[in-house]
C-alpha positions in Angstrom: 106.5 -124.4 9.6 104.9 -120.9 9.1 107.1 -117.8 9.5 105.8 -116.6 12.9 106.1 -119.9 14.3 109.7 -120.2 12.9 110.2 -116.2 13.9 108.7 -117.6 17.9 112.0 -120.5 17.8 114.6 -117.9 16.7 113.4 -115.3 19.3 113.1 -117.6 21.9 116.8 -117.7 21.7 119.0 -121.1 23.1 120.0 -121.8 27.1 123.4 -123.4 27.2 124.3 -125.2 30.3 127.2 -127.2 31.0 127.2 -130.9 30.2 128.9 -132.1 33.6 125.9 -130.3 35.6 123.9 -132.7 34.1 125.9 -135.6 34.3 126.3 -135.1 38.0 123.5 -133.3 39.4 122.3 -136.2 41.4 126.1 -136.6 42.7 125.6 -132.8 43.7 122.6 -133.6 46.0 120.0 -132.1 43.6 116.7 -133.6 42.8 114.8 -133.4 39.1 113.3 -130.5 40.5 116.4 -128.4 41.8 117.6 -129.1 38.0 114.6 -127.6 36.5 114.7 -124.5 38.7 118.3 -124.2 37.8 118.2 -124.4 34.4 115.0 -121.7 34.6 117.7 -119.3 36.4 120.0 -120.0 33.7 117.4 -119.1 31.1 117.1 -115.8 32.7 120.3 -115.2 33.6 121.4 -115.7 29.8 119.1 -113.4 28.9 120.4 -110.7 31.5 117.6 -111.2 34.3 119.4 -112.4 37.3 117.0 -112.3 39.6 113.8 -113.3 38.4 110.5 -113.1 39.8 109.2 -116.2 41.6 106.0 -115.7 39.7 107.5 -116.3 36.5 109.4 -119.2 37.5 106.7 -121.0 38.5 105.2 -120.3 34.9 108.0 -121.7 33.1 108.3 -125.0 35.1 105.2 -125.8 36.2 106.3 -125.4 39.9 103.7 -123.5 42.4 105.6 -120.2 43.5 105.9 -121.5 47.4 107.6 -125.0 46.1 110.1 -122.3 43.4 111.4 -120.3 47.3 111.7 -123.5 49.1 114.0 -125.1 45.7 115.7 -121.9 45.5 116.3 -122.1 49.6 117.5 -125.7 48.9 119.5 -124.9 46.1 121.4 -121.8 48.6 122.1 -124.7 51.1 123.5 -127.0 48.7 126.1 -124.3 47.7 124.5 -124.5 43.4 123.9 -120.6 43.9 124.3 -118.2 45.9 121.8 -115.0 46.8 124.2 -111.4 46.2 123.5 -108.2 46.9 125.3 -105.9 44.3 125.5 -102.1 43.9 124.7 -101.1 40.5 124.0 -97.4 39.4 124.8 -96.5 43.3 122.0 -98.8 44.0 121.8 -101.9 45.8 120.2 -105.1 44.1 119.7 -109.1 44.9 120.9 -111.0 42.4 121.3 -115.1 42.1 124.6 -116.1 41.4 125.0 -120.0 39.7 129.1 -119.9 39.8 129.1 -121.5 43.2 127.8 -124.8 41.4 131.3 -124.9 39.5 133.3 -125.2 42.3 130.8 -127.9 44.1 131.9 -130.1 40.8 135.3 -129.0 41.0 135.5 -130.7 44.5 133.7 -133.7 43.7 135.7 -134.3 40.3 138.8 -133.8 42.5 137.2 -136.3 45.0 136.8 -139.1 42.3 140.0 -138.4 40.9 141.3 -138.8 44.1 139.5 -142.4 45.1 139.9 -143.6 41.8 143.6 -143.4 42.4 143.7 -145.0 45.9 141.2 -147.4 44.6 143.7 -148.3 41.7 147.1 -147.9 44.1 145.0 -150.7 46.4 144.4 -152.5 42.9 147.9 -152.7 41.9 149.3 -153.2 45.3 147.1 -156.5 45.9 148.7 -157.6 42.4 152.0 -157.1 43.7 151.5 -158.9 46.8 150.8 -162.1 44.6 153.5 -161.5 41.8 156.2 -161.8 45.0 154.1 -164.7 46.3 154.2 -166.5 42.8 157.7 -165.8 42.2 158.7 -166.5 46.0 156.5 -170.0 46.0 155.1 -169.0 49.1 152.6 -166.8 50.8 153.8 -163.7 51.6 153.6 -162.6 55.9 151.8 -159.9 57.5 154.8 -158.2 58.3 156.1 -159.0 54.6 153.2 -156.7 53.4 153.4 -154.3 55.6 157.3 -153.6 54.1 155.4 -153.8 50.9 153.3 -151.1 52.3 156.0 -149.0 54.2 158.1 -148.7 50.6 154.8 -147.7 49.0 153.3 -144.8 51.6 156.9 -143.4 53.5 159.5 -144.6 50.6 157.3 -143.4 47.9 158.5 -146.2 45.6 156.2 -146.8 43.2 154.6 -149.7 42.0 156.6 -149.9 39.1 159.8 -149.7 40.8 159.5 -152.5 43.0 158.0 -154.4 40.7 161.7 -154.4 38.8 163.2 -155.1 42.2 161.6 -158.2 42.4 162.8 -159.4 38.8 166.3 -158.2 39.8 165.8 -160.6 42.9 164.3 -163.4 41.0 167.6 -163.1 38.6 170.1 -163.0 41.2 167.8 -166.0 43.0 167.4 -163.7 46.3 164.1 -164.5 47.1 163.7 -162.2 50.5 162.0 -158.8 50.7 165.6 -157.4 52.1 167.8 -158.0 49.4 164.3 -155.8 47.0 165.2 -153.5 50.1 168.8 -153.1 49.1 167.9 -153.4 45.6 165.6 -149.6 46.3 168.0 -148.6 48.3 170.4 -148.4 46.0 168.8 -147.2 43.4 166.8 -144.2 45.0 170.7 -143.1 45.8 171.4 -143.5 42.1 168.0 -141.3 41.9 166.3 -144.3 39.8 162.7 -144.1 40.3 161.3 -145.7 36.9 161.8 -148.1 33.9 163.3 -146.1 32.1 165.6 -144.4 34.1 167.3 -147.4 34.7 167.3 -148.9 31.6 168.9 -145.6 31.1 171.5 -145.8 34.1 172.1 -149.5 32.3 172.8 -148.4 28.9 175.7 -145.7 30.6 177.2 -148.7 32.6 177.6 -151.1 29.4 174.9 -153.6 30.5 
């Protein structure tokens, strides 16, 4: 490589974007293109030109200028940027803000995080409906579940917890979703709610 042509890559300088833009851009409702006009505006940006000429954009990507207005329009709606007016040097100016992007993944991360839960509570739940059936030796009712449900969503007993219920039932040979009942009961009044809490509450009690 000759020295102007290494001089041209140094000069040129770097564009850093964030790795989760482009792992979920297409979660985000953007298309290839939106992605490209983006990154274009981050180019810019990085180099202190936020707000670019339309003209120039469609140099860079390849993008007539009417298609770069009707992204950038796209990209407004979506909530990736926004368009600001700011007052610098007692004068007013447009910028493109491309914060508003961060929070767009913020809400679908949370989102994901959130189903991902419920998807793993509904998971564990079914698993617990056929540990009680195996140890019971017998289907478990409707209204059986929905107990098993009522201890989950308005006890807030979790998964864990009952789970031990139903060995402390199986060792005392009380196979019936009210004596697990009593078996919470008393423990959320002994302000049990996991493993080792009890284990702990054991070890104080000598057994």
């Amino acid at each position: 490589m000759n020295d102007d042509l290494f001089n041209s890559f140094v000069e040129s300088g770097s564009t850093t974007i964030n790795n989760l833009i482009i792992k979920n851009f297409h979660k985000l409702g953007m298309t290839e293109r939106d992605l490209i006009v983006y990154l274009a505006l981050s180019m810019y940006a990085q180099k202190g030109n936020t707000f670019p000429m339309a003209q120039d954009l469609a140099e860079d990507t390849g993008i007539d200028e009417t298609s770069i207005y009707t992204v950038i329009q796209g990209l407004i709606k979506l909530g990736i940027i926004e368009l600001k007016t700011v007052v610098d040097h007692h004068q007013q100016r447009d910028i493109y803000s491309l914060t508003p992007i961060f929070h767009r993944l913020k809400n679908l991360l949370q989102q994901e995080k959130l189903a991902n839960k419920q998807d793993k509570l509904m998971s564990d739940t079914e698993e617990l409906f056929k540990k009680i059936e195996v140890e019971f030796g017998r289907p478990i009712s409707p209204i059986e579940q929905e107990q098993i449900h009522q201890w989950i969503d308005d006890d807030h007993y979790s998964i864990e917890l009952i789970d031990l219920a139903l060995r402390e039932a199986v060792l005392n040979q009380a196979y019936s979703l009210k004596y697990m009942d009593r078996i919470l009961i008393s423990w959320e009044k002994s302000n049990i709610k996991s493993a080792e809490q009890l284990q702990e509450r054991r070890k104080k009690l000598g057994y």
